[in-house]
PAZAPA-4460 file (N, C-alpha, C; in steps of 0.05 Angstrom, whole numbers, plus 32768, in hexadecimal, padded with zeros to 4 digits):
% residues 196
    n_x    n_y    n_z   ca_x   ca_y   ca_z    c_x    c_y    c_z   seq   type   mol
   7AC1   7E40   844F   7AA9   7E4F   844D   7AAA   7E69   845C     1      X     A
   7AB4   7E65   847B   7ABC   7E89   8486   7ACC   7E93   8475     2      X     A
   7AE3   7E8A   8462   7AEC   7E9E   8459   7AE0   7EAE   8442     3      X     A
   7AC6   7E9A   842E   7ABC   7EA9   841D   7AA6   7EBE   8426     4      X     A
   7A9B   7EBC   8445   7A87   7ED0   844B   7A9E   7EE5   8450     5      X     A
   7AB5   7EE8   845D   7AC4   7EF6   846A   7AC5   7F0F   8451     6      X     A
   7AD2   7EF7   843E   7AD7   7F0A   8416   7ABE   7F15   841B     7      X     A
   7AA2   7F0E   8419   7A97   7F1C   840F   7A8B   7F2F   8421     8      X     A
   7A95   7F32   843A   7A8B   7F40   8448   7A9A   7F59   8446     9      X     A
   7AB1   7F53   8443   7AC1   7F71   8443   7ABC   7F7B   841F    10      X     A
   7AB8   7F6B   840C   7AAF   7F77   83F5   7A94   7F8A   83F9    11      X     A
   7A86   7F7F   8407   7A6B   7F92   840A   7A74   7FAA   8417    12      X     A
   7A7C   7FA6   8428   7A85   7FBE   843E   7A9E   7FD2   8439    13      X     A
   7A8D   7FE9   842C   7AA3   7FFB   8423   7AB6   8009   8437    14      X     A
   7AB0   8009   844E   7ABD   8016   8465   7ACC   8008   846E    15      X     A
   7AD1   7FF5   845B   7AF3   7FDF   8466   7B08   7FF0   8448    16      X     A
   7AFB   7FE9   843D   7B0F   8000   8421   7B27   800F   842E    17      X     A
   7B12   8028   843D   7B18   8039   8440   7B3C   8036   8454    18      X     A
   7B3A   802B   8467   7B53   802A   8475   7B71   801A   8464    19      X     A
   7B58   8006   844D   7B78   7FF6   8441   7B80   8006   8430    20      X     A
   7B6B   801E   841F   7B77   802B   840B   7B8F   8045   8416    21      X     A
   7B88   804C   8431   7B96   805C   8443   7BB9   8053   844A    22      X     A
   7BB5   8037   844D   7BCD   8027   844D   7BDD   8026   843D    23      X     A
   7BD7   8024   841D   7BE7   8024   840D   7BEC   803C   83FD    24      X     A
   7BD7   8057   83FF   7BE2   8067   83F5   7BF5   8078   840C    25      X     A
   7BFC   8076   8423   7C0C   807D   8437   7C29   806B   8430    26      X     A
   7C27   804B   8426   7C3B   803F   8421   7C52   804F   8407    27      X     A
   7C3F   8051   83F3   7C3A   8057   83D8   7C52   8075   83DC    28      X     A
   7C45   8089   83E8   7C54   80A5   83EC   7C6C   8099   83FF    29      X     A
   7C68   808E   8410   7C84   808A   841A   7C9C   807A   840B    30      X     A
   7C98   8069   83FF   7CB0   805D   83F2   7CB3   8073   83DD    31      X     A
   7CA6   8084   83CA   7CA4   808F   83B8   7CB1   80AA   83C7    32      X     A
   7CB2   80B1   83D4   7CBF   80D2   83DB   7CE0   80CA   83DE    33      X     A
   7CF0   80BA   83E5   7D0B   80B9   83EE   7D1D   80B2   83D6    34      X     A
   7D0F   80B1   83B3   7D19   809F   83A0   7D2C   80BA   83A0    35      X     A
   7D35   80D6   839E   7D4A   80DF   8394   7D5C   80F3   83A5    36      X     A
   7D75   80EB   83A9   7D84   80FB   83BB   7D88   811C   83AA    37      X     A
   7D90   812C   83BE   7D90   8147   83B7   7DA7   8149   83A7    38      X     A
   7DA6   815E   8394   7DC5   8157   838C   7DD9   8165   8399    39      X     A
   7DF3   8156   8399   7E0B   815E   83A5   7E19   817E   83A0    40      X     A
   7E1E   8188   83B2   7E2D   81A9   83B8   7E4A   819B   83AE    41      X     A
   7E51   81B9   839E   7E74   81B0   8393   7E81   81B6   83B5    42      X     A
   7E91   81AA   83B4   7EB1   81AB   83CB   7EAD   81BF   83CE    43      X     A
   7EB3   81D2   83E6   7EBC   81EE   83EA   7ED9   81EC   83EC    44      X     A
   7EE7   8206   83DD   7F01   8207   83DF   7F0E   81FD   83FC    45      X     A
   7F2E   81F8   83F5   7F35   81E8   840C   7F46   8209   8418    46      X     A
   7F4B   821A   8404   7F58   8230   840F   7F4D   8245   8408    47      X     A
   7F40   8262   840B   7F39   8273   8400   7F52   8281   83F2    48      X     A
   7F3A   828E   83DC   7F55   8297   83C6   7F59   82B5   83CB    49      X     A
   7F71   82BA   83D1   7F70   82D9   83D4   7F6B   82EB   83C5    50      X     A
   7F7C   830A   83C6   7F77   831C   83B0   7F88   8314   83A3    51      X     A
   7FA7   830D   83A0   7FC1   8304   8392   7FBF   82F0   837A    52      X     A
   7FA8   82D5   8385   7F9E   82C3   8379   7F95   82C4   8366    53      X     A
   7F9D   82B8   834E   7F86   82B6   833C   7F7C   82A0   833E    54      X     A
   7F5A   8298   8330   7F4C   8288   832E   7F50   8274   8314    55      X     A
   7F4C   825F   830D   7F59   824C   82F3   7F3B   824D   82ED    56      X     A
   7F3C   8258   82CE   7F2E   8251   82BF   7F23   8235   82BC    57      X     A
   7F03   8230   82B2   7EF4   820F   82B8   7EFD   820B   829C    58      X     A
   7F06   81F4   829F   7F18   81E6   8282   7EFC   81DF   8275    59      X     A
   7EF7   81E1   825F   7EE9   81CF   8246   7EEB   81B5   8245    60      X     A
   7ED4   81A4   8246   7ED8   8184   8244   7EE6   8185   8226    61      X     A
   7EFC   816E   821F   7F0F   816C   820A   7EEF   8164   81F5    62      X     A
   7EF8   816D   81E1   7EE7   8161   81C1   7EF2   8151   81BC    63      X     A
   7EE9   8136   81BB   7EF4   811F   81A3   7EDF   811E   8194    64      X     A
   7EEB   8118   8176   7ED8   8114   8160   7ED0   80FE   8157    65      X     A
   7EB6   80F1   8158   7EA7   80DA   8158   7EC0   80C5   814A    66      X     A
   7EC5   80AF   8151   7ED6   8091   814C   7EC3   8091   812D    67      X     A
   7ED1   8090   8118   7ED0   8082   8102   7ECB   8089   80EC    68      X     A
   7ECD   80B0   80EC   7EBE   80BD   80DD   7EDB   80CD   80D3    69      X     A
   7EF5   80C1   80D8   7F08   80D4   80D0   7F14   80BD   80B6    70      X     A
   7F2B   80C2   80A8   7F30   80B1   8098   7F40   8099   80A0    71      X     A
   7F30   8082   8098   7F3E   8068   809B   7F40   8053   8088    72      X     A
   7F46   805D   806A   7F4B   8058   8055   7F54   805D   803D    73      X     A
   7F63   805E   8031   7F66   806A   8018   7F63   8059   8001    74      X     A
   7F5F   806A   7FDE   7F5E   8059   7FD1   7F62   8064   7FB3    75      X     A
   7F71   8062   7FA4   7F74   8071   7F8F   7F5C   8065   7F77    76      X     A
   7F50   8076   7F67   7F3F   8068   7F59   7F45   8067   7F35    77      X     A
   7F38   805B   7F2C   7F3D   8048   7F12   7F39   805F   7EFF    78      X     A
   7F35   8077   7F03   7F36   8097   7EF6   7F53   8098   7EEF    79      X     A
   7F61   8093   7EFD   7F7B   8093   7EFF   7F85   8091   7EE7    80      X     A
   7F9D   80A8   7EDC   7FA3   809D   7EBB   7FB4   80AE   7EBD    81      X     A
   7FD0   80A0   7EA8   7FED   80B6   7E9B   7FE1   80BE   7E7A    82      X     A
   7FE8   80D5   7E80   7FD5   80DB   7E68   7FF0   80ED   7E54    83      X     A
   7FEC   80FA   7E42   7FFC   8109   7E3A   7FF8   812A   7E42    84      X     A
   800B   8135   7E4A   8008   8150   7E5C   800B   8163   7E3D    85      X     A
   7FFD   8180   7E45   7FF6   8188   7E32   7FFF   81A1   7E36    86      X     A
   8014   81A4   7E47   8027   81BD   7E4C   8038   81BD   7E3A    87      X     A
   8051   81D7   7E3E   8065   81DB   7E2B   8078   81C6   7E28    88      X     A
   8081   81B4   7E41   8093   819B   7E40   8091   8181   7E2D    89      X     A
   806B   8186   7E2E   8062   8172   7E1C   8062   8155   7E2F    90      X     A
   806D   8151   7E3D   806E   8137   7E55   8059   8132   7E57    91      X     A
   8058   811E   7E6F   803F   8108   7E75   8038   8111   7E90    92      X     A
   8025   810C   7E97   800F   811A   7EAC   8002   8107   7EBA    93      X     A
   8005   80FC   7EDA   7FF2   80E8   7EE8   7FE3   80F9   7EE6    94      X     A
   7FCA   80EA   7EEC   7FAA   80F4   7EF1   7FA4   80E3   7F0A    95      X     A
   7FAF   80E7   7F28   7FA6   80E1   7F3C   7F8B   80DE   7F43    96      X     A
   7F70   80D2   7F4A   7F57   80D3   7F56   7F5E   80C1   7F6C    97      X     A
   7F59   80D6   7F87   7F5E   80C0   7FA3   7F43   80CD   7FB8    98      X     A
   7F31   80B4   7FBB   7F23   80B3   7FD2   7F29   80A8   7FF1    99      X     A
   7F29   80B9   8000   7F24   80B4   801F   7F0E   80A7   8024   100      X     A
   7F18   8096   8037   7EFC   807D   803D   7F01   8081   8061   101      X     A
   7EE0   8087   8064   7EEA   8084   8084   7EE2   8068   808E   102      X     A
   7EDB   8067   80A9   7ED1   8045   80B6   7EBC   8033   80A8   103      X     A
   7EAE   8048   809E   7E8F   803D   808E   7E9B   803D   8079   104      X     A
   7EA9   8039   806A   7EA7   803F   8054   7E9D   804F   8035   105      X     A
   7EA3   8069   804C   7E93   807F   803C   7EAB   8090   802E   106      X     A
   7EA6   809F   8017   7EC1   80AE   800F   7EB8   80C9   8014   107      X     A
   7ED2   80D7   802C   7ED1   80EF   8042   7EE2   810C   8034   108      X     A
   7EEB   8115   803D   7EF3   812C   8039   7F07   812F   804F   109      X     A
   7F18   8133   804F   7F30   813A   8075   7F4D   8145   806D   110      X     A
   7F49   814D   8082   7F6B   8165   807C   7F80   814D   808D   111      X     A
   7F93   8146   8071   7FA2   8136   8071   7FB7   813F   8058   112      X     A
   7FC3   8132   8052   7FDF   8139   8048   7FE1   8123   803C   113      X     A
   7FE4   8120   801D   7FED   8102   800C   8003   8106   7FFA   114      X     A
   8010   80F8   7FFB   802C   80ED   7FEE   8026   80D5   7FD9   115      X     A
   802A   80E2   7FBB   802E   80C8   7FA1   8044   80C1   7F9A   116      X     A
   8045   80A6   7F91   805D   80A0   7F89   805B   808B   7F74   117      X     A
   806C   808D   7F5F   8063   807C   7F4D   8086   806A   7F45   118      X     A
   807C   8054   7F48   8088   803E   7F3B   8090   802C   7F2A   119      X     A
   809C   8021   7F22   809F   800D   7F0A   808D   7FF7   7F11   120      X     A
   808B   7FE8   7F01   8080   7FCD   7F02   808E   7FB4   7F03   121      X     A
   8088   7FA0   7F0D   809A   7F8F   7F0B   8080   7F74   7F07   122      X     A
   808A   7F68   7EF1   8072   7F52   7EF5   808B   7F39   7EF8   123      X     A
   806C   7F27   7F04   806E   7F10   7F0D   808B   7F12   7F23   124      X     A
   8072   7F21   7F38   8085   7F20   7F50   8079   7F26   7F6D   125      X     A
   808B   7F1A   7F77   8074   7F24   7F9B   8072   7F38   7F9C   126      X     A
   807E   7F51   7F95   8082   7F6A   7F9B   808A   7F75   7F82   127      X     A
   8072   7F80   7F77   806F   7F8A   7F5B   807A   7FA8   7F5D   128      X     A
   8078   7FBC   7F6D   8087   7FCD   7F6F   80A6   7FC4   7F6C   129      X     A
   80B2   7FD3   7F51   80CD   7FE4   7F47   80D1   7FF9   7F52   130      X     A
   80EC   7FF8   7F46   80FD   8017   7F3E   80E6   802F   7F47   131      X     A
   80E9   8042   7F5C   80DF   805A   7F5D   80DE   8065   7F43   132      X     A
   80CB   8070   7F33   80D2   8084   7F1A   80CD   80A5   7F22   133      X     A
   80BC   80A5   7F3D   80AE   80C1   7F43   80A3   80C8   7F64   134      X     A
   80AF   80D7   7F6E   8097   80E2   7F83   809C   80FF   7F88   135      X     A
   8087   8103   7F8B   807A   8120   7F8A   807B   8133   7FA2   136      X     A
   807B   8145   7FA0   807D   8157   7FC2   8065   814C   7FD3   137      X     A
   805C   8150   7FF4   8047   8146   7FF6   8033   8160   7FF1   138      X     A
   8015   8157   7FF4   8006   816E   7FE7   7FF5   816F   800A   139      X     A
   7FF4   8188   8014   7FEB   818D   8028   7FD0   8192   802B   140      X     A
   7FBB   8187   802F   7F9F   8184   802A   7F98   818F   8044   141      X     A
   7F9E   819B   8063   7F92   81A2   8078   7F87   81BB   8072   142      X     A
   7F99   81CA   8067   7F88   81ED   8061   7F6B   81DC   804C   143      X     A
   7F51   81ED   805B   7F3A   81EB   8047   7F38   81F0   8032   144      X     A
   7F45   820E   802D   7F46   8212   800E   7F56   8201   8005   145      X     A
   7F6D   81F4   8006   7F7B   81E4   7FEF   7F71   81CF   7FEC   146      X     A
   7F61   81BB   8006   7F58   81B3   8006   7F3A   81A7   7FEE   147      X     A
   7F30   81BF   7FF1   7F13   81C1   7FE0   7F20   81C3   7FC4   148      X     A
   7F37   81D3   7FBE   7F3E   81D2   7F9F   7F4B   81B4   7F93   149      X     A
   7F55   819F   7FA8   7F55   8186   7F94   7F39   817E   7F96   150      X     A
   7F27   817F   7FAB   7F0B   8169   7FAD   7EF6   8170   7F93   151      X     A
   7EF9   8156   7F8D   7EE1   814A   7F7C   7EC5   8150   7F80   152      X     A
   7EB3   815E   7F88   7E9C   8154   7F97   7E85   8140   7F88   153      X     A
   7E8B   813B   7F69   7E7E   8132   7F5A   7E80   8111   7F56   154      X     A
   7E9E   810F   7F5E   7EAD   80F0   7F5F   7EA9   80EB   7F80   155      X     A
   7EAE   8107   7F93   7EB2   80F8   7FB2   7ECC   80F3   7FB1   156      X     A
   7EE5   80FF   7FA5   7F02   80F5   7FA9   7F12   810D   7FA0   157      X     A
   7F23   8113   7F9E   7F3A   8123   7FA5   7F46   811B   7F85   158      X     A
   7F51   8131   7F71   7F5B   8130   7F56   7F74   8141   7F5D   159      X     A
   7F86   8133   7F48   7FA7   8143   7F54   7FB2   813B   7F32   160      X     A
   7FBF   8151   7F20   7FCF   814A   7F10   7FEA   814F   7F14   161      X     A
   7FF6   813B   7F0B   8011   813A   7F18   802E   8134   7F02   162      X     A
   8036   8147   7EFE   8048   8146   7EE5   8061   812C   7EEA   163      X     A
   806E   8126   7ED1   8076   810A   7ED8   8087   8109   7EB4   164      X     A
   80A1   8101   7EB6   80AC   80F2   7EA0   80A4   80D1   7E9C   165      X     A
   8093   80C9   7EAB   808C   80A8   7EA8   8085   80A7   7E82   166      X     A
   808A   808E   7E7D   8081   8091   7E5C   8064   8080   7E61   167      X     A
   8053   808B   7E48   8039   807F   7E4C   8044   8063   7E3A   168      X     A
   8034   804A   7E3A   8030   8035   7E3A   8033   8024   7E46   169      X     A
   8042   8022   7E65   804F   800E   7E75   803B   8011   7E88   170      X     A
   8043   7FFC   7E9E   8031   7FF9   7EB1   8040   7FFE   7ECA   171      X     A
   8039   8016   7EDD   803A   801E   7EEA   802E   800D   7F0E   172      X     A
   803D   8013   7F1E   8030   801A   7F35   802E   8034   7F4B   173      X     A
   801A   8046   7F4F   8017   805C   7F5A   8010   8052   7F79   174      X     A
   801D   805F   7F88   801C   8068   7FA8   8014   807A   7FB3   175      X     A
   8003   8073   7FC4   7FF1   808C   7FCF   7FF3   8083   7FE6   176      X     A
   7FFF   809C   7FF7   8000   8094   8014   7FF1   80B5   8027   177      X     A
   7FDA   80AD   8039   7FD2   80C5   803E   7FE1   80C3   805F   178      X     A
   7FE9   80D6   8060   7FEC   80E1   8084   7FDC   80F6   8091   179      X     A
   7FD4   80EA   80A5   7FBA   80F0   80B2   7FC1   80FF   80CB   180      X     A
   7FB5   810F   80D8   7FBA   8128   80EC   7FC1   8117   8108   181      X     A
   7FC1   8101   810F   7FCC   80F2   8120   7FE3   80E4   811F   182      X     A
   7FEF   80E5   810E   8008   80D7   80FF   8010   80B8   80EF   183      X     A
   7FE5   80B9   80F0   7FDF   809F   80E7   7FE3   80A6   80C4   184      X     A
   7FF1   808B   80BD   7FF7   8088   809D   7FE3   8071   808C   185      X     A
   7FD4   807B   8077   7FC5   806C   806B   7FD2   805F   8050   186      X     A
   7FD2   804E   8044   7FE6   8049   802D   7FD4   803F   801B   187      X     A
   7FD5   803B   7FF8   7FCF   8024   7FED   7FD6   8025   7FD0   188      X     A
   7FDD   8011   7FC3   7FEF   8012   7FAC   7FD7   8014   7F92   189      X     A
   7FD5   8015   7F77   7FC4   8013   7F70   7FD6   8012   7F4C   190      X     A
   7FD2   7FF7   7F3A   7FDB   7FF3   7F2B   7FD6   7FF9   7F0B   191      X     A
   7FE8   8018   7F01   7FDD   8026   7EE8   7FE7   801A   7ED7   192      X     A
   7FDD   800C   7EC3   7FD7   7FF9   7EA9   7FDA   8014   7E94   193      X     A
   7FE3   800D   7E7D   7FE0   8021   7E6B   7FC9   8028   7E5E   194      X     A
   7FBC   8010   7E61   7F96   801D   7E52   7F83   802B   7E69   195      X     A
   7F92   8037   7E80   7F85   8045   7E96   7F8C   8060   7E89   196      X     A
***
């Protein structure tokens, strides 16, 4: 029972307020002023630099280019066809379509360098690649302009015709191998049927 007159005695009595509210906003500013150290002064030289001296230029933090956005796939697509070439030789003509796939699976655009190669067929076998019949110089895709003159922008993939004694009706396997500005090599085979 003293303790509920006590409560309500200091409830009535505003001039008790006054010293506890004093208490904690004095608590309040003191823990609250020491939260941040000043910030740190660079090193002073350990030698002064004379007149003779030169001073080293402040290096540039290095650029790396975001993880996953460069090419990490290749894939030749079903466009793909030996057709009959319509020059003076009269020969047969690949019709290369190859998309770059990066981490997402998106088809990119990158200055890289690809190498075709086309093969015989061999059925009913572990290793359906034959006889080499063809490979091509590699085609240097890093300059922009040469670059932009194979790209597709309508397909999203890269178009290359590529002259060739192959005879049309057989079934083919074409090689596409891209090399990438790190010395990383992308590969993948892709099997031309004669109704392609």
């Amino acid at each position: 029972m003293a303790l509920r007159s006590a409560l309500c005695a200091l409830r009535l009595s505003p001039s008790c307020f006054a010293p506890v509210a004093c208490c904690f906003l004095a608590a309040s500013l003191f823990v609250g002023a020491g939260c941040e150290s000043p910030p740190a002064k660079p090193p002073a030289p350990s030698q002064p630099i004379g007149a003779g001296q030169a001073t080293a230029a402040p290096q540039a933090p290095a650029v790396t280019s975001p993880s996953g956005f460069g090419p990490a796939g290749i894939e030749v697509l079903p466009l793909t066809e030996l057709v009959q070439a319509s020059g003076p030789d009269q020969g047969t003509q690949l019709n290369v379509y190859v998309s770059l796939l990066d981490a997402f699976g998106s088809k990119i655009k990158a200055p890289v360098v690809l190498r075709f190669e086309l093969y015989d067929y061999v059925q009913r076998s572990a290793e359906p690649k034959g006889q080499r019949i063809a490979i091509w110089p590699d085609i240097d895709l890093t300059n922009p302009a040469e670059n932009h003159a194979y790209w597709q922008d309508f397909l999203r993939c890269y178009a290359f015709d590529l002259a060739t004694q192959a005879a049309r009706g057989r079934t083919y396997i074409v090689e596409a191998t891209c090399m990438c500005a790190g010395g990383r090599r992308l590969s993948t085979d892709f099997m031309l049927r004669p109704d392609n």
